[in-house]
C-alpha angles and dihedrals in degrees: 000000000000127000118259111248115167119164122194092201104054097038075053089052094042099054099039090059088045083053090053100045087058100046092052089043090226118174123244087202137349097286102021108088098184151029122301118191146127135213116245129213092287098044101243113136113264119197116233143185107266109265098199131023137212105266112180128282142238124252126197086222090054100047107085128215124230083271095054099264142141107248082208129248122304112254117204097339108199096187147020120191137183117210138208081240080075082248130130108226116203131193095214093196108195105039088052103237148080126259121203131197148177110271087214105065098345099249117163123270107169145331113220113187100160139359138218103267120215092275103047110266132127108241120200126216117248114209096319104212098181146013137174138174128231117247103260120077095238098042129112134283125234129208127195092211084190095179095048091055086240147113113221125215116191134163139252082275097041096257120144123261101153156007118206094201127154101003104214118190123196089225100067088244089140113062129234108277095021113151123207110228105156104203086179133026123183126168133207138214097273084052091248109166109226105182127186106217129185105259111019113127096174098065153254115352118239116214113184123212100284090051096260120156097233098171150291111295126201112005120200116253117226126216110213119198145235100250079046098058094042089049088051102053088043090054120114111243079260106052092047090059091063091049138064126197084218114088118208118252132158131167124264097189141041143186141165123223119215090262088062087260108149118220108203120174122203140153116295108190092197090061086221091104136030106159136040129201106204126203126216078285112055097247108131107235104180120142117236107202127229094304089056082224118111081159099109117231103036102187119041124187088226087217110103149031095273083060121122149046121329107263110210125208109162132036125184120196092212107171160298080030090315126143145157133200127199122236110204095187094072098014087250132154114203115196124196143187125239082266100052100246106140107237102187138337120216141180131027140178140316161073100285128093111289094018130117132245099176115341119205113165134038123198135163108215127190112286094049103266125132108245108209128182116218105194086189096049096034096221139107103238115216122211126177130195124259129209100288096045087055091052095064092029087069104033096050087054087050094048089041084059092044103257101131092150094054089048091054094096091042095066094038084063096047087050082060099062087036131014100194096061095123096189096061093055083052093055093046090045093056094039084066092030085064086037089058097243092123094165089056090040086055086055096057097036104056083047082057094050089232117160092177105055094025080063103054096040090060099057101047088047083050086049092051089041092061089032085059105044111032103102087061089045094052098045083048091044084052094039091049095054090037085061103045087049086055099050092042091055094049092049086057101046094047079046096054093051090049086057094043082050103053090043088062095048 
């Protein structure tokens, strides 16, 4: 393995440079307006090719109507969702509405900004913060109606079906006062509602199919440290009451994988976890990779404005295990494997084309570009995958179905545009570990930085070793004590005659 070599003054030199290169918005090549790079086994920064570039952008003047006009410019859009309809969905904040387009050129299909209530009344939107779709084509649309205090339910043609106001439980979970204000609002296949309110430090709220509150899911867990603890036990009774050892934390984002599983982001004030992916049951059973940080940036100068742990706002669940979050501190997008291990970050801040201002929403559509909302800029900002983003793309889905061999030339061809990318030394290592070639599999691996395989390789190319070379051991092994009986027995005998000898004489 390699040697551990970790300087504080250059990791200090390279990300100050990396800090610079954001805030002045320089450009590492002609179409890539910001900073690419990786963290290797050791967490120093590593350069990379870009993995995703800056494609155009949608903008609310340039979508028609059916009539041939503008629908007018977004103001402040809070989230952008692509549904299984083929539509984009956009919470259009602060018009108060949702625009919907085609996913295919992004042509207008309709603007709803209210609906006909049961009893007959047109019901406007109030600052709309979230929407998703439920799985099926012809299912039903949600609407987090934030400033409305409501959750709203339409059909496939926009026609109302439901109001989620005012949740009630029978077990007192919900305190006295509370007031309902749902910021995020995702669905899954059995139609179970999961909702992200202001306020709410337990948790997710869980709506079943007939709309009913059932209860919070997946609260965050806090990590209260040491110094905490200690500041807390030499408080005065006074001062205690004005203090709590929990810290408030609540989720910003939310998505559903295919399984049911729910991704939800939030701000993790250690920097160590930005994203959970929560069972039936509300445990978060993400995996976290070797560096145990699925956190995004890991090292941060402390100098500037841009210091300071990644704040996520956003997290997509896109495929074959793969998802993103959006960190709106440093206008970054991380992007991991199923088994946490970060494959590329992209974007960053500034004034020039396919930069951020201030991101608040992150989607996937259909042809494989990021779909970012930018509530500053008012427009929704487009990124597709070069070359080398394709190439893990690919291979990581390869390797997520189990296909390490077919995924061998792929990351051939991704150590050819750049030749630190570890994890591609790891999938080429178990793709001969599983082909038998276990030296070659050591090679790989150790380049990977990978203590598990490596591992493992090493002990089945110690087995074979022994396997195929046991017959010549053990008749050397024979030979060897036959030997040593040999020489022993001639020793005594020339012994013996020296004694003879000297008893003659």
């Amino acid at each position: 393995m390699k040697r551990k070599s970790k300087s504080i003054f250059q990791k200090l030199i390279l990300l100050t440079l990396a800090a610079v290169l954001v805030m002045t918005s320089v450009c590492a090549a002609d179409d890539v307006p910001y900073v690419t790079y990786n963290y290797d086994y050791w967490e120093n920064v590593v350069y990379t090719p870009a993995a995703y570039i800056p494609d155009g952008k949608i903008e609310g003047t340039s979508i028609k109507d059916a009539e041939g006009n503008s629908i007018g410019a977004f103001s402040g859009p809070e989230d952008v969702y692509l549904a299984a309809d083929g539509n984009i969905y956009i919470a259009d904040t602060k018009n108060n509405r949702i625009v919907v387009i085609s996913s295919e050129d992004y042509s207008y299909v309709s603007v709803i900004t209210g609906f006909t209530d049961e009893n007959g009344e047109w019901s406007e939107f109030n600052e709309p913060q979230g929407v998703c779709h439920s799985e099926s084509p012809d299912g039903n649309l949600y609407i987090a109606d934030t400033g409305n205090n409501r959750v709203v339910i339409l059909d496939q043609d926009y026609e109302f079906v439901h109001v989620i106001q005012n949740p009630e439980q029978g077990d007192n979970v919900l305190e006295d006062g509370f007031i309902f204000a749902p910021l995020k609002v995702i669905v899954d296949y059995a139609e179970r509602i999961y909702v992200i309110a202001k306020n709410t430090e337990e948790g997710i709220m869980i709506f079943n199919t007939d709309y009913q509150f059932e209860a919070f899911y997946g609260q965050i867990p806090v990590v209260v440290t040491t110094w905490q603890r200690i500041w807390y036990h030499l408080s005065t009774r006074e001062q205690k009451d004005k203090q709590t050892l929990r810290i408030s934390t609540e989720y910003n984002g939310l998505d559903v994988d295919p399984n049911g599983f729910i991704y939800a982001s939030y701000l993790d004030e250690n920097g160590l976890q930005a994203v959970m992916r929560l069972n039936p049951k509300g445990n978060d059973v993400i995996k976290k990779g070797v560096n145990a940080n699925i956190g995004g940036d890991i090292d941060i100068v402390e100098t500037n404005s841009y210091s300071g742990k990644s704040t996520a706002v956003d997290v997509v669940y896109r495929d074959n295990g793969i998802y993103s979050f959006l960190d709106s501190k440093r206008g970054r997008i991380f992007t991991y494997d199923h088994e946490g291990n970060l494959l590329y970050i992209f974007g960053g801040l500034g004034v020039q084309e396919g930069c951020f201002q201030a991101p608040s929403s992150i989607e996937q559509n259909t042809n494989g570009q990021i779909m970012v909302a930018d509530r500053n800029q008012n427009i929704i900002l487009l990124f597709k995958p070069t070359e080398y983003g394709s190439l893990i793309n690919e291979a990581v889905g390869l390797r997520f179905d189990g296909n390490e061999e077919l995924a061998v030339p792929l990351w051939e061809e991704v150590l050819k545009l750049d030749a630190n990318f570890e994890l591609a030394y790891i999938g080429l290592g178990k793709s001969y570990l599983s082909a038998g070639e276990n030296k070659k599999a050591m090679e790989y691996l150790e380049n990977g930085m990978s203590r598990q395989y490596y591992s493992i390789a090493y002990r089945r190319y110690r087995n074979e070793f022994l396997v195929e070379n046991l017959e010549w051991m053990l008749s050397a092994l024979a030979v060897l004590i036959v030997a040593v009986v040999v020489v022993k027995k001639i020793r005594n005998r020339k012994k013996y005659r020296d004694d003879s000898a000297d008893t003659l004489e």
